[in-house]
N, C-alpha and C positions, 0 to 999 in steps of 0.2 A: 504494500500500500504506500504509494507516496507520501513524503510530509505533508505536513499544511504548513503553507505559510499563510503571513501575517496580509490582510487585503491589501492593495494598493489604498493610496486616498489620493485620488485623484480631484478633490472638488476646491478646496482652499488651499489657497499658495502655504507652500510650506516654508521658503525660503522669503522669509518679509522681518526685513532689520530694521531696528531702529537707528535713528542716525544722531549721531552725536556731534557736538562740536565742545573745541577745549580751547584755553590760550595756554602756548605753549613757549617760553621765551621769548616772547613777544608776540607772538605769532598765532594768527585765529586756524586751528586745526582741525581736520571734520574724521568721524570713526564710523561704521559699520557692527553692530552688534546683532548676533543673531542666537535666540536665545529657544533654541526648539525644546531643552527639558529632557528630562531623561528617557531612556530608551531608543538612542544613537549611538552608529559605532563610524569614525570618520575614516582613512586615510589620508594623510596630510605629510607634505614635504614643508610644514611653516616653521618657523624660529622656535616658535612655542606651542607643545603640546603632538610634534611631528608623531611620523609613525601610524600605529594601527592598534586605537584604542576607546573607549565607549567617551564622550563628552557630553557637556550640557551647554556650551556656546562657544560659536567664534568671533572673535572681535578682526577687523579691517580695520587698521588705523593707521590714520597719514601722519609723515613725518615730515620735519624739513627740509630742503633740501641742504647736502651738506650733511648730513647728521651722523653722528661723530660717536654716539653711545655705543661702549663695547658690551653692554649686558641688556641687550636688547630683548629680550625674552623675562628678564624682570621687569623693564620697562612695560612691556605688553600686558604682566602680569597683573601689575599696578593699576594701570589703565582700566586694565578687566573691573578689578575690585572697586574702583571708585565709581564706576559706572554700576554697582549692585552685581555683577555675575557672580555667581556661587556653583561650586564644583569644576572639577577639571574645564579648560577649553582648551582651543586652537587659537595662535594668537598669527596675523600677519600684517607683515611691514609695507610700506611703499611710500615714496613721495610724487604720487599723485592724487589730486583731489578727489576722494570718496564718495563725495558729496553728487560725483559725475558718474556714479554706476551705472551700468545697462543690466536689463535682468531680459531671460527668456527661458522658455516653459513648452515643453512638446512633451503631448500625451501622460502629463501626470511627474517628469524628467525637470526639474527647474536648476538655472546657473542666474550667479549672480557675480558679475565681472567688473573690475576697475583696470583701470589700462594705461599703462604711461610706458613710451615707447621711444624717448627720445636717446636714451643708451640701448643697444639693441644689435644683435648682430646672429650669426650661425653658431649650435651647437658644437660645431666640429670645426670652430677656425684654427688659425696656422699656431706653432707654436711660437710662447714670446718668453723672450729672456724672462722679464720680470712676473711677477702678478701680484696683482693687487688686489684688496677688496672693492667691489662694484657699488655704484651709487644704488640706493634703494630705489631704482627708478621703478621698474614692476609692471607685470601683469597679473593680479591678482585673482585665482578663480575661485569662488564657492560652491560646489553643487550637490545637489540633494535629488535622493530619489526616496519612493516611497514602500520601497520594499526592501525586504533584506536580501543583503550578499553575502556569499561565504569569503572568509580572507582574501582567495586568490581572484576572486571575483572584484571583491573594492580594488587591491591592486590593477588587474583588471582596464578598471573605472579609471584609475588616475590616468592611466596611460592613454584608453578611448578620450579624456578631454584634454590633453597634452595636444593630441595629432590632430582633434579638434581646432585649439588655440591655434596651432603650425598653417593649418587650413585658412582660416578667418586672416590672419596676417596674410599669407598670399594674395588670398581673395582681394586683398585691399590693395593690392602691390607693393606691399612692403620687402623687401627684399631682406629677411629675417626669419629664424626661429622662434625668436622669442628675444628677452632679456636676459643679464644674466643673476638677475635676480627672482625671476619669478617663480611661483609658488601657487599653489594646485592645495585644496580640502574638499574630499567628497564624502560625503554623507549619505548612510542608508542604515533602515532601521533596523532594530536589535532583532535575534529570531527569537520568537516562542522558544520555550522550553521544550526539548525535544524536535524540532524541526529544523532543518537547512533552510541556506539561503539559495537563493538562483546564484550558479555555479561560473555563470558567465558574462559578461559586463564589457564585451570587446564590441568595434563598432557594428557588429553584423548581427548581435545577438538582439533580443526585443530589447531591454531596458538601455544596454549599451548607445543603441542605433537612436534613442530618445534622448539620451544625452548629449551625445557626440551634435547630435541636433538643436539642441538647448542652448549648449557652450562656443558653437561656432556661430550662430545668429547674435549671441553675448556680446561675445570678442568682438565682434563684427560693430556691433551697434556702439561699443564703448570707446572704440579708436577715434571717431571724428571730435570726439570730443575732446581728445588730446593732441598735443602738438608732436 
């Protein structure tokens, strides 16, 4: 007998943050908080809370540019806490305005994206003497689905809205990967006891192909908004 899983909820956005703004060294700041509550399990490549583990929020919060803090994942954490979040999150960084998100939604699949593309080049460029740390410039993705994944399934996920994000840059003619700061959290719900999650989450699968569809109209919509 197969498992059961958990329904889909396909009717109310699941991905809807609140928006925050701060002064921050002078400086009027804007943040993203999302605060779905327990029974989430994310993967996340972010500063704070990475990995593959159950959360209760992710906060998006801009920084300035230039920003210079080496413990930026207490910073994030701080942030969290002054803004009320309680229990673990995912924290991510960027210096672009937040406040300029694009969100998009196929078949129950929702992303919610901020995009700053002005530092920006190829995964695989040449090699260079030096290296340095990258300005927090970012493309920042959120995405939520409403069912659960088994581990290799979220992993999966991150990677269907990766080649996503790679897609949407093209599409615009950007001639780019990505940044080399960006950073990817996708989110799907926890399983019932005793049941699996859908086992697959690549662009060809049903919830995969909803995403990858969500996260590339995101991307898409969030770049004109940046320089």
């Amino acid at each position: 007998m197969p498992a059961l899983l958990p329904p889909p909820r396909t009717g109310a956005r699941l991905l809807d943050p609140e928006r925050l703004t701060r002064v921050e060294d002078g400086e009027r700041l804007h943040a993203l908080l999302w605060r779905p509550g327990p029974g989430w399990r994310m993967a996340s490549s972010a500063v704070l809370g990475g990995g593959l583990a159950e959360h209760a929020w992710v906060l998006n919060a801009q920084v300035a540019h230039g920003y210079r803090r080496t413990d930026p994942a207490r910073h994030l954490a701080g942030l969290a806490r002054a803004a009320g979040a309680r229990g673990s999150g995912v924290g991510l960084l960027t210096a672009a305005d937040v406040s300029a998100f694009a969100r998009a939604r196929d078949g129950g699949a929702e992303a919610v994206v901020t995009a700053g593309v002005s530092v920006r080049g190829w995964a695989a460029g040449p090699e260079e003497g030096a290296t340095r740390a990258a300005p927090p410039g970012t493309i920042n993705i959120v995405a939520a689905l409403p069912v659960a994944l088994s581990d290799a399934a979220l992993v999966n996920a991150v990677m269907t809205a990766t080649e996503a994000k790679v897609q949407a840059l093209l599409d615009a003619g950007l001639d780019c990967s990505g940044t080399p700061t960006d950073a990817v959290c996708v989110a799907a719900r926890t399983p019932r006891e005793g049941a699996e999650g859908h086992a697959f989450a690549g662009p060809r699968s049903e919830w995969g192909a909803r995403l990858a569809r969500a996260v590339h109209r995101a991307v898409g919509d969030a770049l004109p908004a940046v320089s």
